[in-house]
C-alpha positions as a printed Julia matrix, in Angstrom:
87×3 Matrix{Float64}:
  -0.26   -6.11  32.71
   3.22   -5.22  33.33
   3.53   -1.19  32.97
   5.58   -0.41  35.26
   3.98    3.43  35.55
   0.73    1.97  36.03
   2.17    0.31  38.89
   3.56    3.26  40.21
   0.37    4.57  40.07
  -1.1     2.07  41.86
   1.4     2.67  44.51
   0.98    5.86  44.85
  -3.03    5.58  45.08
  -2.6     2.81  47.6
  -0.49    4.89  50.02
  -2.49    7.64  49.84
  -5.94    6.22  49.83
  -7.31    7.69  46.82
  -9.88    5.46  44.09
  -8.78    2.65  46.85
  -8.91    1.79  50.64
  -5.28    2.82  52.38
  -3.22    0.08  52.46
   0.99    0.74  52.53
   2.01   -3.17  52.72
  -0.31   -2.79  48.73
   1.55   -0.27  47.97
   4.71   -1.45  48.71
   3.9    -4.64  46.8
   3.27   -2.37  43.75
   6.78    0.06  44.08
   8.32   -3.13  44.35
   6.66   -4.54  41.03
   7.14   -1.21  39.27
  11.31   -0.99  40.52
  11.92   -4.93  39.19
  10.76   -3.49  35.89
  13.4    -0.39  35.87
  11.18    2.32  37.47
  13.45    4.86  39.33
  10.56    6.75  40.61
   8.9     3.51  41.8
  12.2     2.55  43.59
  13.05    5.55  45.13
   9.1     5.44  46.46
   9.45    1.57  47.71
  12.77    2.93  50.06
  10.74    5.65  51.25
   8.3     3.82  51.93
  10.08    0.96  54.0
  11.42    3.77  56.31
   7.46    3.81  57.59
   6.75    0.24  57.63
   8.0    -2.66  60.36
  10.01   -5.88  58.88
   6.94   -7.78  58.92
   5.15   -5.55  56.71
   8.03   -4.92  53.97
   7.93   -8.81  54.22
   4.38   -8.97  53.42
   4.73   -6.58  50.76
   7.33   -8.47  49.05
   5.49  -12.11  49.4
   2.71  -10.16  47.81
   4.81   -9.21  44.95
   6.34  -12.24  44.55
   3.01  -13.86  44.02
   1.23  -11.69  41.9
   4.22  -12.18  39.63
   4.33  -15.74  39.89
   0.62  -16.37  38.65
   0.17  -16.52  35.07
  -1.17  -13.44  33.3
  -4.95  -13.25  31.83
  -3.62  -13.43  28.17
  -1.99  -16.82  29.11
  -4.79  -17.85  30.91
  -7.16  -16.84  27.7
  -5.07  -19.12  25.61
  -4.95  -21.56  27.76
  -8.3   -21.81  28.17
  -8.74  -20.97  24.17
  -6.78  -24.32  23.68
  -9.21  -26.37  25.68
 -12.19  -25.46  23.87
 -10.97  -26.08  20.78
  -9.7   -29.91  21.65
């Protein structure tokens, strides 16, 4: 929901397979999430990261991020969806 050490987290899981499946271009999505929100740590683990991945990766990583922040959050959705019922 936008905490960008939560995030961080989740980066940090993702590269190193723990709770989830391995997955660095998921984990680069998430750095990348965590550094648009301020996160130093976050940032400084997104450019370490991209040292280990190919172009087409870091790209796939950011179109990732760029997505999941494009789509409306749940509490939008829940009013939203709030609205309708009550027409």
């Amino acid at each position: 929901s936008g905490d960008r050490d939560a995030q961080n987290n989740f980066g940090v899981m993702y590269v190193k397979g723990e709770v989830v499946q391995q997955d660095v271009i998921e984990a680069y999505k998430w750095f990348s999430l965590a550094a648009q929100q301020g996160s130093v740590g976050a940032a400084k683990n997104r450019d370490q990261l991209s040292l280990m991945l190919s172009g087409d990766q870091i790209a796939e990583g950011t179109k990732r991020a760029v997505l999941f922040k494009s789509r409306p959050s749940e509490s939008a959705l829940e009013v939203a969806s709030l609205e309708q019922l009550a027409e």
